[in-house]
C-alpha positions, 0 to 999 in steps of 0.5 A: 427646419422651418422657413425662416431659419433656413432663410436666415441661414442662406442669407448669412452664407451670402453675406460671409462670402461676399465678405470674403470675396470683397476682402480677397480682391482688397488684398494684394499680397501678405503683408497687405493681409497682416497689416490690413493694408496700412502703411508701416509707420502708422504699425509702428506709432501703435 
């Protein structure tokens, strides 16, 4: 593989996993994974 594909590729799995992680600590519990954290009354006007 060459050096910037690999670089690419590493950069791309930091990124996911800080993306994950960020996601993991915004949520509390399943409902706050559903609904992305927003109130029910907002769920239901859409």
């Amino acid at each position: 593989m060459e050096l910037a594909t690999v670089i690419t590729f590493v950069v791309y799995l930091i990124g996911m996993l800080a993306v994950g992680l960020a996601a993991y600590r915004l949520t509390s519990n399943l409902s706050d994974y559903v609904l992305g954290d927003v109130d029910s009354e907002v769920v239901w006007l859409l």
